[in-house]
C-alpha positions as CSV (number, residue, x, y, z in Angstrom):
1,X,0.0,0.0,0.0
2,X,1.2,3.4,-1.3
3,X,2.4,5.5,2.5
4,X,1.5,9.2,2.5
5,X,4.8,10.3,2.3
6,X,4.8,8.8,-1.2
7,X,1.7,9.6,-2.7
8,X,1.8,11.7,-5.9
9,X,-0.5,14.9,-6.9
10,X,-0.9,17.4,-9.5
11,X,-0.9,20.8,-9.3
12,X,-4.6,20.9,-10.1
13,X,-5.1,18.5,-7.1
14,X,-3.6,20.6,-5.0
15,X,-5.2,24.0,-6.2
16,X,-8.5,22.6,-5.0
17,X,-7.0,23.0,-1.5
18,X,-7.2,26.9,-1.4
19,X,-9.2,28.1,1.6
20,X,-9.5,28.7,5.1
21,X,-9.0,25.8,6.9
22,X,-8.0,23.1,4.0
23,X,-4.7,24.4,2.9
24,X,-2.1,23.1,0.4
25,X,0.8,24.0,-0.6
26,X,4.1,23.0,-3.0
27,X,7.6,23.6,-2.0
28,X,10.5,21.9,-3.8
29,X,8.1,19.7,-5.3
30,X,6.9,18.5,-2.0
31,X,3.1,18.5,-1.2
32,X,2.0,20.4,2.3
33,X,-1.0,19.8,4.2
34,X,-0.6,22.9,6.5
35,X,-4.6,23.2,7.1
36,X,-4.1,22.7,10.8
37,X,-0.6,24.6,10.7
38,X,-1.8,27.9,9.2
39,X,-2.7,28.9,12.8
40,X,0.3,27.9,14.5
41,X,2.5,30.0,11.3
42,X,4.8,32.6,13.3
43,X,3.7,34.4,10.6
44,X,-0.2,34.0,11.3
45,X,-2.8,32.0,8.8
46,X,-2.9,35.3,6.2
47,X,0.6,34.5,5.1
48,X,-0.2,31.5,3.5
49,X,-3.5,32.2,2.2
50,X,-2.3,35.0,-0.1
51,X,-3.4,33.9,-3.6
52,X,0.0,33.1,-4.6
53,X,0.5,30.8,-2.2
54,X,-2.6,29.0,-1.3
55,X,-3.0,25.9,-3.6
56,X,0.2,26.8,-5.5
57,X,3.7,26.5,-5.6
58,X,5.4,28.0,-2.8
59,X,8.9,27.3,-3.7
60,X,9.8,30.9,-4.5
61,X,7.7,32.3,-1.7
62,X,9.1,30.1,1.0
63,X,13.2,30.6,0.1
64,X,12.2,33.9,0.2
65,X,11.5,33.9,4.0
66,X,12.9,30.9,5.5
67,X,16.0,28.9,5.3
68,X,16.1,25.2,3.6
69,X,17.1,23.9,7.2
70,X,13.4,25.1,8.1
71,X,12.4,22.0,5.4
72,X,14.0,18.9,7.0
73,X,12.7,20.4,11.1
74,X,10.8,17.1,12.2
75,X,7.6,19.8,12.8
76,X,7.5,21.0,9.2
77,X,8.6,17.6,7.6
78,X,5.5,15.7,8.9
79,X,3.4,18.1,7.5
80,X,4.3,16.6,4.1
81,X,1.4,14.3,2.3
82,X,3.9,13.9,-0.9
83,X,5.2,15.3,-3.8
84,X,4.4,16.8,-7.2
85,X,3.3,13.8,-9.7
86,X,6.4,13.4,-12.5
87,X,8.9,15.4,-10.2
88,X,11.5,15.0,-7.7
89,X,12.8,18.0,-4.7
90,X,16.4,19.0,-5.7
91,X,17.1,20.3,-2.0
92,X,18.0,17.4,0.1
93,X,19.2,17.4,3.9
94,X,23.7,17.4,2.8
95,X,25.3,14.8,4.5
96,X,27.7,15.9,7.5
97,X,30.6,15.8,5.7
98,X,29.7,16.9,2.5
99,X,31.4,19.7,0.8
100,X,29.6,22.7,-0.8
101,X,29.2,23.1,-4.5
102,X,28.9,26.9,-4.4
103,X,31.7,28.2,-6.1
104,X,34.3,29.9,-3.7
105,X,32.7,28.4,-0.8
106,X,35.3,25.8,-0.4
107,X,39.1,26.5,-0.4
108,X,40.4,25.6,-4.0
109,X,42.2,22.6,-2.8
110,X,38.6,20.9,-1.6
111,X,37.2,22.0,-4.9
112,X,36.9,19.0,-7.4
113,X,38.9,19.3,-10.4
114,X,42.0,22.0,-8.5
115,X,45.0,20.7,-6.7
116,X,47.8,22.0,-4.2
117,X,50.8,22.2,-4.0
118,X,50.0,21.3,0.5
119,X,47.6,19.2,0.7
120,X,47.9,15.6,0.2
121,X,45.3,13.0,0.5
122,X,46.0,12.6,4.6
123,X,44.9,16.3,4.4
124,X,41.6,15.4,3.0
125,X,40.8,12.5,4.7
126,X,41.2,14.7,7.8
127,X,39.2,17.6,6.3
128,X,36.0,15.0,5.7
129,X,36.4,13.3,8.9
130,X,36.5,16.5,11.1
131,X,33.6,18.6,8.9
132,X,31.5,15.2,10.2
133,X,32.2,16.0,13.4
134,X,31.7,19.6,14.1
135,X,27.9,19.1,11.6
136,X,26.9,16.2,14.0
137,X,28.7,17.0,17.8
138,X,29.6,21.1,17.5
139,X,27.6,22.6,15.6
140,X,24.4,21.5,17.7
141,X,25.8,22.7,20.8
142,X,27.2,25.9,18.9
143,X,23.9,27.0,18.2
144,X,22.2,26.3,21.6
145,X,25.1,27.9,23.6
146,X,25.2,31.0,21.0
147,X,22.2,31.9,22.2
148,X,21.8,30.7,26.1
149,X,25.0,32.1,26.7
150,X,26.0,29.1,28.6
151,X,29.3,27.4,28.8
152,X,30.4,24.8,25.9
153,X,28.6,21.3,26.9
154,X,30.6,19.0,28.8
155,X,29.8,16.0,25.9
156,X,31.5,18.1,23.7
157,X,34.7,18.7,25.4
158,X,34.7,15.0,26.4
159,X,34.2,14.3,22.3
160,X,37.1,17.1,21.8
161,X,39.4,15.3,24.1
162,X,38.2,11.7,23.2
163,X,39.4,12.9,19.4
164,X,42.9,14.7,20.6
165,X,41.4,18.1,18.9
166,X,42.1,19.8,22.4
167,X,45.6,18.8,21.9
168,X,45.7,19.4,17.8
169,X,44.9,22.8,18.6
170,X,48.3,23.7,20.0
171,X,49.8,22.3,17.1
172,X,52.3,20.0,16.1
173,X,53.9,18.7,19.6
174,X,55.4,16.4,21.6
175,X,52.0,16.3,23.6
176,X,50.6,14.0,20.9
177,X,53.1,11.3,20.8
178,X,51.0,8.1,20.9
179,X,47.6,9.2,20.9
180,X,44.9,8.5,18.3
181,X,43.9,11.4,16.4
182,X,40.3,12.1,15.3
183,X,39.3,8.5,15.3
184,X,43.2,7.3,13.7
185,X,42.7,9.5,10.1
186,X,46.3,10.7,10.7
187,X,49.2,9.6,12.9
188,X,51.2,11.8,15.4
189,X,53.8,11.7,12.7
190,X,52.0,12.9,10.1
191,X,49.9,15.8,11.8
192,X,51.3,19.3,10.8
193,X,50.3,23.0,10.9
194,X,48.0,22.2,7.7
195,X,45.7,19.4,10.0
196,X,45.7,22.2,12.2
197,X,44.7,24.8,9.9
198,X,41.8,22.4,8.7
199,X,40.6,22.4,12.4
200,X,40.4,26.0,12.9
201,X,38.5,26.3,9.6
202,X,35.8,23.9,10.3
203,X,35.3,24.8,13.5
204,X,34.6,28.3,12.3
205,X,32.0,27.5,10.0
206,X,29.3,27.3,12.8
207,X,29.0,30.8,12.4
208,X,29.1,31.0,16.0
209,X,31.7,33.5,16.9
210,X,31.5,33.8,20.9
211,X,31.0,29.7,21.3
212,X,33.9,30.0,19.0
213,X,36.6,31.2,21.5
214,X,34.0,29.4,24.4
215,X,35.0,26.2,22.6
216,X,38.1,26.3,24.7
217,X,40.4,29.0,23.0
218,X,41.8,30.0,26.2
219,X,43.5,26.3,26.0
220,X,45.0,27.2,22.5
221,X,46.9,30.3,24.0
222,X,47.0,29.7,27.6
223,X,48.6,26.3,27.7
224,X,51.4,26.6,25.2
225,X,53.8,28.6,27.7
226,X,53.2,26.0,30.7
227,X,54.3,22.9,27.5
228,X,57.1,25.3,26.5
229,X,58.3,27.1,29.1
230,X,57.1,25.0,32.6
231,X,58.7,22.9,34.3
232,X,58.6,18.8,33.7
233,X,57.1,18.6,36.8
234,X,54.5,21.4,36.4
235,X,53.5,19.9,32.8
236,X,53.5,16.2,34.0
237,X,50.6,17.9,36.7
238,X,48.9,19.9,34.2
239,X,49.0,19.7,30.5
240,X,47.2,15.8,30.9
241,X,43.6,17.1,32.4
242,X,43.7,20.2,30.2
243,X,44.4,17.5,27.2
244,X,41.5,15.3,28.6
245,X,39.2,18.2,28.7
246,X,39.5,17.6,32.8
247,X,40.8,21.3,33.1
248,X,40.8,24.7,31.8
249,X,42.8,26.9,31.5
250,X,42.9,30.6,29.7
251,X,46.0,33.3,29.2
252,X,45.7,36.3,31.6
253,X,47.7,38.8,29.9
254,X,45.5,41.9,29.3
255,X,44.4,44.5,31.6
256,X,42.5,47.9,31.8
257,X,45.8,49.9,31.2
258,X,47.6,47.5,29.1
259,X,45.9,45.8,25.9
260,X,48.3,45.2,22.8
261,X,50.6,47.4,25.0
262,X,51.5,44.5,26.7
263,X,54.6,45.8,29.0
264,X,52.1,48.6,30.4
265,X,50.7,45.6,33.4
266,X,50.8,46.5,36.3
267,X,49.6,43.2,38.1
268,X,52.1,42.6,40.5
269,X,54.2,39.5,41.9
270,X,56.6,39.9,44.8
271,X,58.7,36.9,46.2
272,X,57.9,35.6,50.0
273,X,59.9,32.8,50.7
274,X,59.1,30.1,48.1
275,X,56.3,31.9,47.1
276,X,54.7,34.0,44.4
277,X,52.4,36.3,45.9
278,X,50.5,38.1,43.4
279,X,47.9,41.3,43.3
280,X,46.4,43.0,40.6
281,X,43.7,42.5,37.8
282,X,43.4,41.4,34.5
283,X,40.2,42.1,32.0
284,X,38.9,40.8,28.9
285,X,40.1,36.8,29.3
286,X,38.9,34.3,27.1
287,X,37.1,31.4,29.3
288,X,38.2,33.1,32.3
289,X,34.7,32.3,34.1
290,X,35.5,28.8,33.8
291,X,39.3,28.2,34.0
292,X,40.6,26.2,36.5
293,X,44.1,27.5,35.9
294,X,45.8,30.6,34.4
295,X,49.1,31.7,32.6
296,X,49.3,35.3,34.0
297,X,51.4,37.6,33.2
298,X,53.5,39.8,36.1
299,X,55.4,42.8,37.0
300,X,58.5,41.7,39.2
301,X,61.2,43.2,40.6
302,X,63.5,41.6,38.1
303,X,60.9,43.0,35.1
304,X,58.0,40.9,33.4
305,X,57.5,37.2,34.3
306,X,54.8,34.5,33.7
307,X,53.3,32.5,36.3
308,X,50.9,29.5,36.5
309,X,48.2,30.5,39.2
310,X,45.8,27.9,39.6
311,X,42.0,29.1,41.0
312,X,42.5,28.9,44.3
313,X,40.8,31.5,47.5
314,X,41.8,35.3,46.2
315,X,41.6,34.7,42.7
316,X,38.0,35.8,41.7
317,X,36.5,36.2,38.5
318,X,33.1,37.8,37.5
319,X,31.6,38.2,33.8
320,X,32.1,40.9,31.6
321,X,29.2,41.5,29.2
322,X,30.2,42.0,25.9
323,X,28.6,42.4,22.4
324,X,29.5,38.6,21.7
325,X,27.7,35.7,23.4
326,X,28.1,35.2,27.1
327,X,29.8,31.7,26.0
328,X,33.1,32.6,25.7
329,X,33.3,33.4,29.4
330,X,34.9,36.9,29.2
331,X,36.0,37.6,32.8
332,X,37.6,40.4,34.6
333,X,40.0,38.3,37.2
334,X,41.4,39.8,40.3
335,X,44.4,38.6,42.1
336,X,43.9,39.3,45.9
337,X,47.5,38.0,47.4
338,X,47.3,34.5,45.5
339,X,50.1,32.6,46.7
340,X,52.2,29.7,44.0
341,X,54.9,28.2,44.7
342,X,58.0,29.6,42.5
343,X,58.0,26.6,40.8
344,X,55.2,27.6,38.8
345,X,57.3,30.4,37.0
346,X,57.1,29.7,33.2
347,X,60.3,30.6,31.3
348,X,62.5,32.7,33.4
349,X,62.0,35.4,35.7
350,X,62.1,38.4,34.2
351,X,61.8,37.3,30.7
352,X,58.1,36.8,30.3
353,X,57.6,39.2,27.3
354,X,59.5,36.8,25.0
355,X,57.1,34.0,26.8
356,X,53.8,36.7,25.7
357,X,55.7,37.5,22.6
358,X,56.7,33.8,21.1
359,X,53.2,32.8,22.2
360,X,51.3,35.3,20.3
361,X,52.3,34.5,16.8
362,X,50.6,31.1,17.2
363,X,47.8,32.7,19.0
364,X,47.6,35.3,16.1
365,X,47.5,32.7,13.4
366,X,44.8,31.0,15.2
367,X,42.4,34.0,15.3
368,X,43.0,35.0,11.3
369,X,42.7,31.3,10.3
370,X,39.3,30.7,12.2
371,X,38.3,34.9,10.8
372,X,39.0,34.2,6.8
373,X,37.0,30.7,7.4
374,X,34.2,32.7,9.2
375,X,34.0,35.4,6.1
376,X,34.8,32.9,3.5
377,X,31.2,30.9,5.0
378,X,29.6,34.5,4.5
379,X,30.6,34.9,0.7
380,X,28.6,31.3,0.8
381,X,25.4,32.9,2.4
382,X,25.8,35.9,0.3
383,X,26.3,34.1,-3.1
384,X,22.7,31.7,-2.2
385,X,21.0,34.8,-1.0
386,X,21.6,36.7,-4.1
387,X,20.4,33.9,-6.5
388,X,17.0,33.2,-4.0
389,X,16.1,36.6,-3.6
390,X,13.8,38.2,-6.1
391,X,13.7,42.0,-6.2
392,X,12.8,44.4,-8.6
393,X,11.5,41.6,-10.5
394,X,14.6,39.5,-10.8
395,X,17.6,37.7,-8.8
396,X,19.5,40.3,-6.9
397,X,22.5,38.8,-9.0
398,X,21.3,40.6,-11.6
399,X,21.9,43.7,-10.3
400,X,25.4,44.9,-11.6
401,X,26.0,46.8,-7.7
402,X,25.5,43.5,-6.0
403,X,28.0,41.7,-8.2
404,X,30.6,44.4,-8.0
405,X,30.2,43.4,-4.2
406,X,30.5,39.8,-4.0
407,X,33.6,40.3,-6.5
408,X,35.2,42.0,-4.2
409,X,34.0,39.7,-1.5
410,X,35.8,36.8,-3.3
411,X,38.9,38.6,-4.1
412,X,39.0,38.9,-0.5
413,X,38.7,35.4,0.8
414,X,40.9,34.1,-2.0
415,X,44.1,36.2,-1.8
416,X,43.8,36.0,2.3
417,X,43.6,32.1,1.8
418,X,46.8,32.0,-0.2
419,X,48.4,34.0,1.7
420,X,47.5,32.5,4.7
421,X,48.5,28.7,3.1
422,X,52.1,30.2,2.3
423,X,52.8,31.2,6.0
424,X,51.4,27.7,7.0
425,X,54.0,26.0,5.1
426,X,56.6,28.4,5.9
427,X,55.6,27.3,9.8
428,X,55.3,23.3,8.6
429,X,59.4,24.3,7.6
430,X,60.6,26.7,10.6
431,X,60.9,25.9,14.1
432,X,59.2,27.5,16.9
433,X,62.0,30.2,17.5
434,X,62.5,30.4,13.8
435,X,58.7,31.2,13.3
436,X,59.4,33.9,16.0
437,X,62.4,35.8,14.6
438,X,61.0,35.4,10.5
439,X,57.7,35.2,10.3
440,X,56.2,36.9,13.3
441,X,55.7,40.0,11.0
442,X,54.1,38.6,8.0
443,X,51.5,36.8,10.8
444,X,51.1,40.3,12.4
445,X,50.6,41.8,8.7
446,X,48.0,39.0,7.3
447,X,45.9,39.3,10.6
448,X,45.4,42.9,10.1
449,X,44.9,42.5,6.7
450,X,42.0,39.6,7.1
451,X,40.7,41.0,9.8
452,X,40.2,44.5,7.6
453,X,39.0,42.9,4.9
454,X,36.2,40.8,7.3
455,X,34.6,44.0,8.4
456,X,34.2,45.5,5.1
457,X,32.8,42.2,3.6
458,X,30.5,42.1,7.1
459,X,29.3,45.5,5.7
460,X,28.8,44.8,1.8
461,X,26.9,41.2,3.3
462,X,24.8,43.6,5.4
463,X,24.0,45.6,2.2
464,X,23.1,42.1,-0.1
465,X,21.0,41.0,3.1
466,X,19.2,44.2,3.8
467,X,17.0,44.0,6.9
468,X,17.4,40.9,7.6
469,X,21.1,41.4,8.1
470,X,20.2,42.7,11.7
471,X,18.1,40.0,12.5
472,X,19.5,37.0,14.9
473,X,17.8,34.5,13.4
474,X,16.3,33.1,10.1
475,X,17.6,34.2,6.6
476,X,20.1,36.4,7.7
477,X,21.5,35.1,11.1
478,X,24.9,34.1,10.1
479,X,25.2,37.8,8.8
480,X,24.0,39.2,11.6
481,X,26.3,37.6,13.8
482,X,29.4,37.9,12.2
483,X,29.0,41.9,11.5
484,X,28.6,42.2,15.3
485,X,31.5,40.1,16.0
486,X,34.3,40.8,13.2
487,X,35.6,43.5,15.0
488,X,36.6,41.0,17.8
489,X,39.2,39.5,15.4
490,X,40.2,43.0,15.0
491,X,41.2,43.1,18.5
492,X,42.1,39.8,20.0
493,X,45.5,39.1,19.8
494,X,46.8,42.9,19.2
495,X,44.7,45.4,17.9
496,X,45.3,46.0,13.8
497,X,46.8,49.0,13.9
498,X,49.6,47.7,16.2
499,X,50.1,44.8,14.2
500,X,50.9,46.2,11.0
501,X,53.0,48.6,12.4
502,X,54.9,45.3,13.7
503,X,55.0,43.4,10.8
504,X,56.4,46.8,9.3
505,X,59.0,47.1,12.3
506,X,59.9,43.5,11.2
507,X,60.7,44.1,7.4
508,X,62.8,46.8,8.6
509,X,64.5,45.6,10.7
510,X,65.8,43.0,7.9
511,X,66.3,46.2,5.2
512,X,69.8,45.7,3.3
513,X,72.0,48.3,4.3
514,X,73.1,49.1,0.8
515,X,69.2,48.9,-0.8
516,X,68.9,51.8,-2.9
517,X,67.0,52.6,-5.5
């Protein structure tokens, strides 16, 4: 016996269905039976009984308004009594690991028929198996944390840790000798900066920029100095429960007074015995709500020093509100006398800005890599919404003012992405002081430069969009949210203006004496 689900109709079938309270409709060649639903529309019963829509095909109508996710919700899908007699729906749910066909919404080397000079087939293999991942574990949480502002689900840092991505995130490392890495795609021995670039970009395509430095960012830049600079005793304590997702920990550099202008802190550490004792406060710390430990930076008598301070009684921390989502855990921390033991210094005393400094440009990588992924997913949105959208009486693509936009949009994402591939593999090739003393200024330069570039494609998306573009949810969600938070790419990590002026410092520094013109 034929199900409902599978019953074909015409389109005079369906037309008979055009009144109050027995209404059909076609979307995608799929028959609706929203009779009963037309009271329960968010939009109220008058929106679908509007002569072009009531007994008709919808399909336009409804891509105009609502997302294709909207579709496959259980709530809508069971409305479905079956499909168009003769025809099939072209929009299907994608599955998790499926790559986009929209041109430019992939980096070349995922797009079929292009190849790369750094990726090899271990690359891609990776790429498929962690794009599953963040679709069917992440991006779930991603949304619901987005907007409850809570703390990243504990089933996802156990999946995170279960999969090594806590400990991928740092990078290449000793840290992952003998572990299995997302589910054995790769070995220890074969993961490089590239794996790692791959993670930052698939994590970023949730869209979900506060959950995005919630998903435990303060790991990625607070745990590096304790595995490079601590102790073996101090890292044989702390860098396995961070790794297992047991602890957190965040970076506790900035403060009211002393942003990129790192040397300006003025929390202070004095000696007593074999004891730190440190006062002060730091502002605007990534996960600092939740961290269990933190790798603060210090004045000392003998200048700047880091120090491991685990949460203990006189370390507080309270919520800042920002214009991100409460997720990320943004926390002004004060140091009220919190006593360590000296053996908690990281590198040595005194020298903690080249412990800041060498951390940064890792840091700094992170934050442009996850940013061009995050504007390279907007191109996507803009490229659908431009072909969906009928204004004027045609596609918004055929306006010659919103092509001149997403040109520019693409030129964007593209040259950022090459650039950003040929400091990858000059990393892949350089060790970590090496990436310090040659690289740290074309980092410095290609963050400012992506993170310019985001904000003014966040603005010409806002323009394609229109009104919907201010809107946290529906059509124009995804723009919404990453025009409101671009700027924090701007900032994290050393504010754009600084950093170009560094990365011009840089080349100077390495001018021929006898260049001339």
């Amino acid at each position: 016996m034929e199900s409902k689900q599978q019953k074909e109709y015409t389109l005079e079938e369906v037309a008979q269905h055009n009144k109050e309270g027995d209404v059909w409709i076609v979307v995608d060649s799929r028959v609706y039976d929203v009779s009963k639903f037309a009271n329960l529309h968010p939009g109220g019963a008058a929106v679908l009984l509007v002569d072009t829509i009531v007994g008709k095909d919808a399909t336009e109508a409804f891509f105009g308004l609502h997302r294709q996710e909207v579709l496959f919700r259980p709530q809508y899908a069971r409305l479905q009594i079956g499909t168009l007699k003769g025809k099939q729906p072209q929009i299907k749910p994608l599955a998790a690991d499926a790559l986009s066909l929209v041109p430019y919404a992939e980096p070349s080397w995922l797009t079929p028929g292009f190849s790369s000079p750094y990726y090899n087939e271990g690359h891609r293999r990776f790429q498929r198996a962690m794009r599953k991942l963040v679709n069917e574990v992440v991006l779930p949480d991603a949304i619901t944390c987005e907007e409850n502002g809570r703390r990243i689900s504990q089933h996802v840092v156990e999946k995170l840790a279960e999969t090594n991505i806590i400990g991928m995130r740092l990078g290449p490392g000793k840290y992952l000798k003998g572990r299995t890495l997302l589910g054995g795609v790769i070995t220890p021995e074969e993961f490089d900066h590239f794996h790692e670039l791959i993670i930052n970009t698939e994590l970023a395509r949730c869209g979900t920029r506060g959950y995005m430095d919630g998903l435990l960012a303060g790991d990625v830049i607070g745990l590096p100095p304790v595995v490079n600079f601590g102790s073996p005793e101090l890292q044989a304590k702390v860098v396995p429960d961070v790794l297992a997702g047991k602890k957190f920990i965040c970076l506790a550099i900035s403060e009211a007074f002393a942003g990129s202008d790192v040397g300006g802190m003025q929390t202070y550490a004095y000696k007593d015995g074999n004891e730190w004792v440190i006062s002060g406060t730091k502002k605007w710390i990534t996960n600092g709500t939740f961290a269990d430990y933190f790798t603060v930076g210090c004045k000392t008598e003998g200048g700047y020093t880091v120090i491991f301070v685990p949460r203990s009684d006189g370390l507080s921390t309270k919520p800042i509100k920002t214009a991100y989502s409460a997720t990320a855990g943004t926390a002004f921390v004060t140091f009220d006398k919190v006593r360590v033991p000296l053996s908690n210094t990281l590198g040595k005393e005194g020298k903690g800005i080249s412990v800041i400094l060498s951390n940064f440009n890792h840091e700094r990588w992170m934050i442009l890599s996850t940013s061009l992924s995050t504007q390279r997913l907007i191109v996507e949105e803009c490229l659908k919404w431009s072909q969906q959208r009928q204004a004027f009486g045609r596609s918004l693509n055929a306006q010659a003012v919103v092509r001149a936009k997403l040109a520019q949009m693409i030129a964007r994402v593209e040259s950022a992405q090459s650039w950003l591939e040929n400091v990858t593999h000059q990393m892949n090739n350089m060790s970590y002081d090496e990436q310090s003393e040659k690289i740290a200024g074309a980092i410095a330069l290609l963050k400012q430069y992506v993170t310019n570039t985001g904000r003014a494609t966040a603005e010409d998306a806002a323009q394609i969009f229109g009104g919907r573009s201010i809107t946290q949810t529906g059509m124009g969600k995804l723009v919404e949210n990453y025009r409101r938070t671009s700027p924090y790419d701007a900032i994290l990590g050393g504010a754009e203006d600084v950093l170009g002026d560094l990365g011009v410092r840089q080349a100077l520094r390495r001018m021929p004496k006898n260049a001339r013109l």
